[in-house]
KEFI-68059 format. One record per atom (N, C-alpha, C): x, y, z; chain. Coordinates in pm, whole numbers, always signed. Layout:
% residues N
<torfi><px>X</px><py>Y</py><pz>Z</pz><chain>A</chain></torfi>
...
//
This chain:
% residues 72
<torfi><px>-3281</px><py>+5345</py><pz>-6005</pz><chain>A</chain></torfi>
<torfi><px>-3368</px><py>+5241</py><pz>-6056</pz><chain>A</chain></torfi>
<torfi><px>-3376</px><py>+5127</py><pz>-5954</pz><chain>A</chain></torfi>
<torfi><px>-3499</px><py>+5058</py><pz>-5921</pz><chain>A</chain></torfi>
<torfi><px>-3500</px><py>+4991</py><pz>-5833</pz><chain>A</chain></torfi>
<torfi><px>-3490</px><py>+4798</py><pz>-5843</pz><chain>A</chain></torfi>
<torfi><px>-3416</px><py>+4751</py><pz>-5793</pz><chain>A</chain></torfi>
<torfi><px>-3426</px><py>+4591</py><pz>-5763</pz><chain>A</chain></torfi>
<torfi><px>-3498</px><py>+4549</py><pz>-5653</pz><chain>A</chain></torfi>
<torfi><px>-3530</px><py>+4403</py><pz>-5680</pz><chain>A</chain></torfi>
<torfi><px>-3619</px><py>+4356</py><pz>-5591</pz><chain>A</chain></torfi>
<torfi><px>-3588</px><py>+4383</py><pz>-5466</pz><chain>A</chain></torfi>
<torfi><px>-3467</px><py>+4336</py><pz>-5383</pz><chain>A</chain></torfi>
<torfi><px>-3431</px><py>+4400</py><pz>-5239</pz><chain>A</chain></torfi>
<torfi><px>-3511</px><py>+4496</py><pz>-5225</pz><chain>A</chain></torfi>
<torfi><px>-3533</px><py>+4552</py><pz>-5320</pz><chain>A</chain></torfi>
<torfi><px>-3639</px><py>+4756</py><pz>-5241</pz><chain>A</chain></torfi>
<torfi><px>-3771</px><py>+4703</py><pz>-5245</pz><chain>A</chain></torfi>
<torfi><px>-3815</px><py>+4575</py><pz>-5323</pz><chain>A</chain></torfi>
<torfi><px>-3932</px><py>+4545</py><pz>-5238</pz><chain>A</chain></torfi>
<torfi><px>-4039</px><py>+4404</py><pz>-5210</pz><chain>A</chain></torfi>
<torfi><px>-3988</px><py>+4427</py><pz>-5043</pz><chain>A</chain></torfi>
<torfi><px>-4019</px><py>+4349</py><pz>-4970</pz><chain>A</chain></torfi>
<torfi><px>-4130</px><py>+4284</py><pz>-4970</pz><chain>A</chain></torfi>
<torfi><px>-4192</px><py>+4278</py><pz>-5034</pz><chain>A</chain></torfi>
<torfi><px>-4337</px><py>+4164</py><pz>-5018</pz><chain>A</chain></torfi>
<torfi><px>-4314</px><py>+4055</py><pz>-5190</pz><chain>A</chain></torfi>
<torfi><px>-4260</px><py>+4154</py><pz>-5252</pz><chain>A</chain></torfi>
<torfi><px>-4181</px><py>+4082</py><pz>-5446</pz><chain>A</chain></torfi>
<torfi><px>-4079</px><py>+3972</py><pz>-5340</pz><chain>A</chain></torfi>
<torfi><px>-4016</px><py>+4052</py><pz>-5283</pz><chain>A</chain></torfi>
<torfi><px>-3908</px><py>+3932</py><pz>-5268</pz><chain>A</chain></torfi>
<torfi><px>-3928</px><py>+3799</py><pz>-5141</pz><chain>A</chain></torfi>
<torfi><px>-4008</px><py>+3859</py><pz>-5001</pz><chain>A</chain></torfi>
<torfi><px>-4082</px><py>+3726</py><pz>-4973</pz><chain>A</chain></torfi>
<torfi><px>-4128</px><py>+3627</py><pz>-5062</pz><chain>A</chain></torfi>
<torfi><px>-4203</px><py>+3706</py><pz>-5174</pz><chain>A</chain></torfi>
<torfi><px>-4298</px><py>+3590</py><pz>-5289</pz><chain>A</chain></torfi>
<torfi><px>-4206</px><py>+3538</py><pz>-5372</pz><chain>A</chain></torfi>
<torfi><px>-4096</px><py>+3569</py><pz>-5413</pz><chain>A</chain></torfi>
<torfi><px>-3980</px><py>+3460</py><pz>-5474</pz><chain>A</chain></torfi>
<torfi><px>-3950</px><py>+3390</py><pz>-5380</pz><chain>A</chain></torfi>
<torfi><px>-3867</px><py>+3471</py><pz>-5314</pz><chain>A</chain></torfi>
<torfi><px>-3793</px><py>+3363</py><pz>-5150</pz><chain>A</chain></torfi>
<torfi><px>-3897</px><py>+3251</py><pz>-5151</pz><chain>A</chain></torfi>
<torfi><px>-4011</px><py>+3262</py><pz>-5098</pz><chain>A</chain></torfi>
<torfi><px>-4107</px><py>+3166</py><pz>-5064</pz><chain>A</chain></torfi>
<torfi><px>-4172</px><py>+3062</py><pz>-5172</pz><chain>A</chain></torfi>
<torfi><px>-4133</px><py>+3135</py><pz>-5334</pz><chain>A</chain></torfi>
<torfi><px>-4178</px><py>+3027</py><pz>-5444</pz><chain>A</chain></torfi>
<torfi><px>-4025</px><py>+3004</py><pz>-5445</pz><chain>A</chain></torfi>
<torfi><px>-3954</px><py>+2980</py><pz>-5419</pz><chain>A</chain></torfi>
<torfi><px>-3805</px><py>+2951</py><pz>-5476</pz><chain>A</chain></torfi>
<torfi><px>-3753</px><py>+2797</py><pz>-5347</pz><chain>A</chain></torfi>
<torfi><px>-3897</px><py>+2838</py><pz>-5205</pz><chain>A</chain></torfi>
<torfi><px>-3798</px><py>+2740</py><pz>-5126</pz><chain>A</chain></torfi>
<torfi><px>-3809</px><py>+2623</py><pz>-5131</pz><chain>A</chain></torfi>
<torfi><px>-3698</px><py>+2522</py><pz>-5120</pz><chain>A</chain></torfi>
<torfi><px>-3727</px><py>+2365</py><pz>-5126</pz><chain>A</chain></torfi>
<torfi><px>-3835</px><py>+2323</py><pz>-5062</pz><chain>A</chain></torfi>
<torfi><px>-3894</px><py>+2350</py><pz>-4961</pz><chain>A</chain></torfi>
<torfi><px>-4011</px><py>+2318</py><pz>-4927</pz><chain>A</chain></torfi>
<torfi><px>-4156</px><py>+2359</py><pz>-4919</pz><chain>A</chain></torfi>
<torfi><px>-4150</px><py>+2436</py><pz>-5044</pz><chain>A</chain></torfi>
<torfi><px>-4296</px><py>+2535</py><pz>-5074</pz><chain>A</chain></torfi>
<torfi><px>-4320</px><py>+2389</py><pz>-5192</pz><chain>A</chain></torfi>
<torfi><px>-4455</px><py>+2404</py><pz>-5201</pz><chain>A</chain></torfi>
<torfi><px>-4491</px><py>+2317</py><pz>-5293</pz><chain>A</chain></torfi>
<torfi><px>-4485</px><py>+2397</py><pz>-5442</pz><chain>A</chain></torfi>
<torfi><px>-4453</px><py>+2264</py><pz>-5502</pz><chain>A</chain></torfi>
<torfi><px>-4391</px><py>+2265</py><pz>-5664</pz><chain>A</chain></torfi>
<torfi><px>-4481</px><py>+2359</py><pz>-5711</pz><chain>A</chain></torfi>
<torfi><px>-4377</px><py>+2407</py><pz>-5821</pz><chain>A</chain></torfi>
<torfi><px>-4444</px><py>+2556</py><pz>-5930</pz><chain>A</chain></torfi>
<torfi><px>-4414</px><py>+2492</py><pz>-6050</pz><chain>A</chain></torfi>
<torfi><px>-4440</px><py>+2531</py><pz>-6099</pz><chain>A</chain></torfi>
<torfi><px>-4428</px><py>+2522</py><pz>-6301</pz><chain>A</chain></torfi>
<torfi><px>-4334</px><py>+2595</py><pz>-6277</pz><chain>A</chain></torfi>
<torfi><px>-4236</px><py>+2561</py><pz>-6420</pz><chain>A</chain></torfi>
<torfi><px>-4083</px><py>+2608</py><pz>-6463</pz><chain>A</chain></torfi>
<torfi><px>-4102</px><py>+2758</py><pz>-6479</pz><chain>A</chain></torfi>
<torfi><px>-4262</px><py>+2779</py><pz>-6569</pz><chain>A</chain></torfi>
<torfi><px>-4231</px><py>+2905</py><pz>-6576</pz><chain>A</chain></torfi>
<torfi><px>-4221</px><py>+2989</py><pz>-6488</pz><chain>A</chain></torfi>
<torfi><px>-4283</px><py>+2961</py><pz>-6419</pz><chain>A</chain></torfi>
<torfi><px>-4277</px><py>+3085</py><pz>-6242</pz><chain>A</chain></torfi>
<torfi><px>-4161</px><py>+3054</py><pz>-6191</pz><chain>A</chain></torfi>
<torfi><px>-4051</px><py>+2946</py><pz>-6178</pz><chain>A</chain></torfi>
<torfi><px>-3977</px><py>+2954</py><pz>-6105</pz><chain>A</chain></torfi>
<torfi><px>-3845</px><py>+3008</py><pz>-6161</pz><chain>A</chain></torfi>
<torfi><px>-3828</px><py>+2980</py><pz>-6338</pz><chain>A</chain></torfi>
<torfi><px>-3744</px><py>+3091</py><pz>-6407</pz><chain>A</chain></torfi>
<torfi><px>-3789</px><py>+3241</py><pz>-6391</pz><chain>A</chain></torfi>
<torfi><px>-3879</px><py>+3265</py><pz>-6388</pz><chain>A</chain></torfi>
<torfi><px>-3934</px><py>+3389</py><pz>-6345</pz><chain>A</chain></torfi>
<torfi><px>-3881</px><py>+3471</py><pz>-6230</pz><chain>A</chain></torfi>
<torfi><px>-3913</px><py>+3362</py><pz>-6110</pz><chain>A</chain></torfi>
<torfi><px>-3826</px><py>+3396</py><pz>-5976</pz><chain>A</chain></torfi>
<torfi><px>-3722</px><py>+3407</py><pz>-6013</pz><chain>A</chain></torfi>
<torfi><px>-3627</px><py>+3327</py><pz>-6036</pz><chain>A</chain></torfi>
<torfi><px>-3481</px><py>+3310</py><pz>-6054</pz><chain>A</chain></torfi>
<torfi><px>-3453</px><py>+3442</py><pz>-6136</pz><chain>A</chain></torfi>
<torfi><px>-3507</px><py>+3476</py><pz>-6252</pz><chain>A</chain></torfi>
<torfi><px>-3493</px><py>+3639</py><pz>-6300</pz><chain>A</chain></torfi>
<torfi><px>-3516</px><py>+3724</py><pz>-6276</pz><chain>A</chain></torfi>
<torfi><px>-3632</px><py>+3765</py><pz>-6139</pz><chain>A</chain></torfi>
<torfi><px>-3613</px><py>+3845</py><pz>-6064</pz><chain>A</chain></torfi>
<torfi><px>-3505</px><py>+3865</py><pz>-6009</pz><chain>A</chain></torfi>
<torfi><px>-3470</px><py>+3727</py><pz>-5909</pz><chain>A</chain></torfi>
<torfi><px>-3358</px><py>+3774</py><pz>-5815</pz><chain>A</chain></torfi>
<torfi><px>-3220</px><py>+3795</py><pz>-5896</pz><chain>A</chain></torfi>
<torfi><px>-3198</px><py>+3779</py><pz>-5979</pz><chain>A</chain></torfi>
<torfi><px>-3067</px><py>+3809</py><pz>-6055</pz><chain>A</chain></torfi>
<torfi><px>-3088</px><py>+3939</py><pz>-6201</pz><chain>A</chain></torfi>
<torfi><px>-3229</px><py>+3966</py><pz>-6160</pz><chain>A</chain></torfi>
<torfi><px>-3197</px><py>+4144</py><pz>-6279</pz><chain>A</chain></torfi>
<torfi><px>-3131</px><py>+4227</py><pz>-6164</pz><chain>A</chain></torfi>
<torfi><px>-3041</px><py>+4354</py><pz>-6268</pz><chain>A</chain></torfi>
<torfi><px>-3052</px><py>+4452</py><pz>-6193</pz><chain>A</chain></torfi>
<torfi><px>-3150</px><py>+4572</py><pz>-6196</pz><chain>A</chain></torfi>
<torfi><px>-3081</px><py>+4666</py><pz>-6176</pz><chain>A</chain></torfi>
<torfi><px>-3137</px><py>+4773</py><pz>-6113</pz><chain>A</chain></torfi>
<torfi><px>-3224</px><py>+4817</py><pz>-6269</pz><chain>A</chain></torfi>
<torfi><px>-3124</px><py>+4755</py><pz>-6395</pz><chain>A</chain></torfi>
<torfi><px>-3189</px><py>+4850</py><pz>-6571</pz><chain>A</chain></torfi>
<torfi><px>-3334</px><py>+4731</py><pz>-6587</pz><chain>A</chain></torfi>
<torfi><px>-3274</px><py>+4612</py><pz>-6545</pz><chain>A</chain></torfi>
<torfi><px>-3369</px><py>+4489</py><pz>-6605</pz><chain>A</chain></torfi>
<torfi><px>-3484</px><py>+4473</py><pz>-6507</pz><chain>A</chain></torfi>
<torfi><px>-3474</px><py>+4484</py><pz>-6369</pz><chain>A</chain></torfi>
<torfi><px>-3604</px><py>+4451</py><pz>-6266</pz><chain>A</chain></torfi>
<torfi><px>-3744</px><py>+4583</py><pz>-6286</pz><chain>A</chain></torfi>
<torfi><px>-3712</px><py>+4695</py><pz>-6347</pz><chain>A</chain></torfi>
<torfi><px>-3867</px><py>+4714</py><pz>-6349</pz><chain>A</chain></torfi>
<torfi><px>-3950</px><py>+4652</py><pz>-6476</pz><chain>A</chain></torfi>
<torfi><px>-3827</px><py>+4563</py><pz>-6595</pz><chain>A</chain></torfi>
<torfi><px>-3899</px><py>+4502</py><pz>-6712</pz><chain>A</chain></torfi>
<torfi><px>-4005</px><py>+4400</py><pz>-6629</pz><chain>A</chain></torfi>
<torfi><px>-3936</px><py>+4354</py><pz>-6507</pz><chain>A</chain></torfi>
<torfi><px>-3973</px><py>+4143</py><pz>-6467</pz><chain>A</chain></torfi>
<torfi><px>-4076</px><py>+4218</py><pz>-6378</pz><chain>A</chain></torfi>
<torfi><px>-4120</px><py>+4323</py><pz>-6343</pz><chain>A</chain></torfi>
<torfi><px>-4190</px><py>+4368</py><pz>-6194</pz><chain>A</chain></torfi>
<torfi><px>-4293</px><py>+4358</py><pz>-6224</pz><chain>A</chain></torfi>
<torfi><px>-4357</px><py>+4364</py><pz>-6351</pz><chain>A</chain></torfi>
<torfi><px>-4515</px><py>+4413</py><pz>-6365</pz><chain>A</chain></torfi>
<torfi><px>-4570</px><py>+4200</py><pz>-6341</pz><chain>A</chain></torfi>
<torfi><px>-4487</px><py>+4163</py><pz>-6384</pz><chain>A</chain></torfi>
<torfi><px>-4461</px><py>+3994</py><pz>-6455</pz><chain>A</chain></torfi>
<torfi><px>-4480</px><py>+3966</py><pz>-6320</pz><chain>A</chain></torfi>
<torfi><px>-4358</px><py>+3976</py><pz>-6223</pz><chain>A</chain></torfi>
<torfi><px>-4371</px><py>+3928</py><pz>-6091</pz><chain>A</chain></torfi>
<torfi><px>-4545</px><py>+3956</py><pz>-5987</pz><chain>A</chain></torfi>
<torfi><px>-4565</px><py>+4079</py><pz>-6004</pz><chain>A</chain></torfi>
<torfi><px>-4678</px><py>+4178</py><pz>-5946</pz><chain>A</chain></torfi>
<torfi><px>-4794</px><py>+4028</py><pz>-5992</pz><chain>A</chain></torfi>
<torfi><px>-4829</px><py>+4019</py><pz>-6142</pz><chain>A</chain></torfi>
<torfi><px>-4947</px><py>+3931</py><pz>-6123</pz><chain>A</chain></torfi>
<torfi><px>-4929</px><py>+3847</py><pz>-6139</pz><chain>A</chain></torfi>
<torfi><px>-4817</px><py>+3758</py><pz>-6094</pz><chain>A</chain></torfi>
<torfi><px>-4770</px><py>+3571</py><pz>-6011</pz><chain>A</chain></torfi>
<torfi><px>-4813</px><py>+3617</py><pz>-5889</pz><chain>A</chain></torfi>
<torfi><px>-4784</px><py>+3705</py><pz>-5816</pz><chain>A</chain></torfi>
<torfi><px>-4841</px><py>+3711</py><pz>-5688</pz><chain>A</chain></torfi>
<torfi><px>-4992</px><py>+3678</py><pz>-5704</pz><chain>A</chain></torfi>
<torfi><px>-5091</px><py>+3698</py><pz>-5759</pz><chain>A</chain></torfi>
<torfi><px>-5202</px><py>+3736</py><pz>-5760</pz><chain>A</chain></torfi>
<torfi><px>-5245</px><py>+3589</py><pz>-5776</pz><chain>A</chain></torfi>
<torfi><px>-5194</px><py>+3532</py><pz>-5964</pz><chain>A</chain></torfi>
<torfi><px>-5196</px><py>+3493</py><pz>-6004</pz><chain>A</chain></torfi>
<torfi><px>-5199</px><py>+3315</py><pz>-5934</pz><chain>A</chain></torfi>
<torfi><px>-5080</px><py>+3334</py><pz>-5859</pz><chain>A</chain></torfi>
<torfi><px>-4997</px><py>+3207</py><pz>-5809</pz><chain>A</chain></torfi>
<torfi><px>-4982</px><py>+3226</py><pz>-5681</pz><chain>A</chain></torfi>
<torfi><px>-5055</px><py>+3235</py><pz>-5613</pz><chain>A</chain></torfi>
<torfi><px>-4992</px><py>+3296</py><pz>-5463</pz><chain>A</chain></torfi>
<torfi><px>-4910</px><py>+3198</py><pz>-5395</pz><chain>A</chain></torfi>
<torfi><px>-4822</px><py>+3234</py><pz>-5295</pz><chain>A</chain></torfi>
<torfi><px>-4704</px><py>+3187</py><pz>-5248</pz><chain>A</chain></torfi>
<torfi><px>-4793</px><py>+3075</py><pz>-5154</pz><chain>A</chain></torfi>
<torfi><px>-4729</px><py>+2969</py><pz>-5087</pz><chain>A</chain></torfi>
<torfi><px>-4809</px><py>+2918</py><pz>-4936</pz><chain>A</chain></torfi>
<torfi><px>-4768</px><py>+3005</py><pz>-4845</pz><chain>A</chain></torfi>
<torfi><px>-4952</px><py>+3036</py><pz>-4784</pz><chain>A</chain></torfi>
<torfi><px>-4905</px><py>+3159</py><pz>-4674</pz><chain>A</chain></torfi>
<torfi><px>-4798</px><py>+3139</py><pz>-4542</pz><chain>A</chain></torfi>
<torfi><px>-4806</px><py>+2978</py><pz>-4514</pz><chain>A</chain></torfi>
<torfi><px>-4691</px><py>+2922</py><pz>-4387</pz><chain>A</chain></torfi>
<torfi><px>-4547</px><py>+2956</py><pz>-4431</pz><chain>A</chain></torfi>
<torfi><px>-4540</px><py>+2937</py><pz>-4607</pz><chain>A</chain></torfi>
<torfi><px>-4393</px><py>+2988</py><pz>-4656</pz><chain>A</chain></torfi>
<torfi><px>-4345</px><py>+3108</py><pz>-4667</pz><chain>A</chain></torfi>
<torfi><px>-4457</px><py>+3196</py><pz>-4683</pz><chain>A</chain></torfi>
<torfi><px>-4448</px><py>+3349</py><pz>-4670</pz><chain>A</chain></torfi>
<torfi><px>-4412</px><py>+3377</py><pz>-4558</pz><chain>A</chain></torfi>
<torfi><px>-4496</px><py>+3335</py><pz>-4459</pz><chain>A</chain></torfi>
<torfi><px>-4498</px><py>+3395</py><pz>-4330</pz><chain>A</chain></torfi>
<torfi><px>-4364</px><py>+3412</py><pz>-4247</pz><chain>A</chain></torfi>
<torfi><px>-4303</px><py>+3279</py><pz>-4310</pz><chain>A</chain></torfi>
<torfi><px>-4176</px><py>+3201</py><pz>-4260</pz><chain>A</chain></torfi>
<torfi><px>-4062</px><py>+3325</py><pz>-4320</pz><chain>A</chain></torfi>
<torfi><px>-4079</px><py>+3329</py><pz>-4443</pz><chain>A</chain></torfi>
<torfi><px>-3988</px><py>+3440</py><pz>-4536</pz><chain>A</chain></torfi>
<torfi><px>-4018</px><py>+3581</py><pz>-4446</pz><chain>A</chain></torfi>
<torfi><px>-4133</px><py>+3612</py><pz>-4428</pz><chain>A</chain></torfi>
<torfi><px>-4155</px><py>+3737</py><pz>-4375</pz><chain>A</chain></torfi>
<torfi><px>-4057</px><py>+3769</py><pz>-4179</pz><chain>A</chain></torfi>
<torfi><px>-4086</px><py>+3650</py><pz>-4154</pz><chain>A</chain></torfi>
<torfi><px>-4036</px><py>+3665</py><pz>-4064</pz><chain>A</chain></torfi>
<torfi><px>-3879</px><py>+3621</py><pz>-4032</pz><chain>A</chain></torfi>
<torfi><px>-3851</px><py>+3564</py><pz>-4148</pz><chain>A</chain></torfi>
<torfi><px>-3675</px><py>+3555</py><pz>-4173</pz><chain>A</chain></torfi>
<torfi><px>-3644</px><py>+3712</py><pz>-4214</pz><chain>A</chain></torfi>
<torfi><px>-3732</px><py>+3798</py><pz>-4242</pz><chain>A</chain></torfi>
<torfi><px>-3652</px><py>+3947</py><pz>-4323</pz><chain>A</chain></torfi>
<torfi><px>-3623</px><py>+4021</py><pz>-4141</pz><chain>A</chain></torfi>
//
């Protein structure tokens, strides 16, 4: 069963809504993040579909992504 670590563009888009210097989110997206990165392997495909359209939904700042992308 898979957690976010297995995938890499879910977890740039937390990393990058989660960092002190991405501009402010609403609570709900950022409890959201925070429950991504702490389900495991039984609970992360419940939060994945949830996470999938915040991406869409909320997109990350692409300078914060980019930054995350290139920290992996």
């Amino acid at each position: 069963m898979p957690i976010i670590q297995e995938f890499p563009d879910e977890l740039d888009y937390v990393n990058a809504k989660l960092h002190p210097l991405s501009p402010a989110s609403g609570s709900y997206l950022l409890w959201l993040c925070y429950t991504a990165l702490a389900s495991d392997a039984n609970n992360y495909p419940l939060i994945q579909p949830a996470i999938r359209s915040a991406m869409v939904k909320y997109p990350a700042d692409p300078d914060r992504l980019a930054a995350e992308r290139r920290d992996r």
